[in-house]
C-alpha positions in Angstrom: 0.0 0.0 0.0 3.0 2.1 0.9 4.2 2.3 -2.8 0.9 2.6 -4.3 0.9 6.2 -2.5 4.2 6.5 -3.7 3.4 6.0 -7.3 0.3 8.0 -7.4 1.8 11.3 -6.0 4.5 10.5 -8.5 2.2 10.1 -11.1 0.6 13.3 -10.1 3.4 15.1 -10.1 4.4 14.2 -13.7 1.0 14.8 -14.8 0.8 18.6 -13.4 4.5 19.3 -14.6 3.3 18.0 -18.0 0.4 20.6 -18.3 2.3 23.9 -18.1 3.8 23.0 -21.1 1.5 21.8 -22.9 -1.1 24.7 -22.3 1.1 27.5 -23.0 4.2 26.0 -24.5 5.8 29.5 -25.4 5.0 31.1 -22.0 6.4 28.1 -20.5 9.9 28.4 -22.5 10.0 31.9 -21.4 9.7 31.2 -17.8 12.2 28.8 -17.9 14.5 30.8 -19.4 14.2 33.5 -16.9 15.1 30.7 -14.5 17.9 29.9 -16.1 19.4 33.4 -15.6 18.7 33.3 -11.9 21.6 32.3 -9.0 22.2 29.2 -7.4 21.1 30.4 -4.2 17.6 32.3 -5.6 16.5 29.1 -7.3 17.5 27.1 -4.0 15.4 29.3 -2.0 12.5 29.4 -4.9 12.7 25.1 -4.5 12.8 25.4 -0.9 9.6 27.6 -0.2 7.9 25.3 -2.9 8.6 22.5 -0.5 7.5 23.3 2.4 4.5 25.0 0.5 4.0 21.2 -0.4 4.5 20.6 2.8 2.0 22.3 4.4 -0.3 21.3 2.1 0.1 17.9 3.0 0.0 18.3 6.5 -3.4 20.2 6.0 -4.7 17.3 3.4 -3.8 14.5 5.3 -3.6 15.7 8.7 
């Protein structure tokens, strides 16, 4: 049961990373090239307030 959970927030995951770009494929380039121009350390703290983000959301989901 443990690794169906596993699979199906994977699965989830992939499957709202694959809509960005394939809705708005241009707009989706253009953010991702703005990323690419940002520092090590913004784009570490951009993934690290999208985790616990996640995070929270979880705990409020679940808990």
């Amino acid at each position: 049961m443990f690794w169906t959970e596993i699979l199906t927030a994977l699965a989830l995951v992939l499957i709202i990373e694959g809509m960005v770009p394939f809705v708005g494929p241009a707009k989706y380039r253009q953010i991702v090239a703005q990323m690419a121009q940002l520092s090590d350390n913004h784009l570490r703290t951009v993934g690290l307030v999208i985790m616990i983000a996640g995070l929270l959301l979880l705990f409020i989901v679940r808990g």
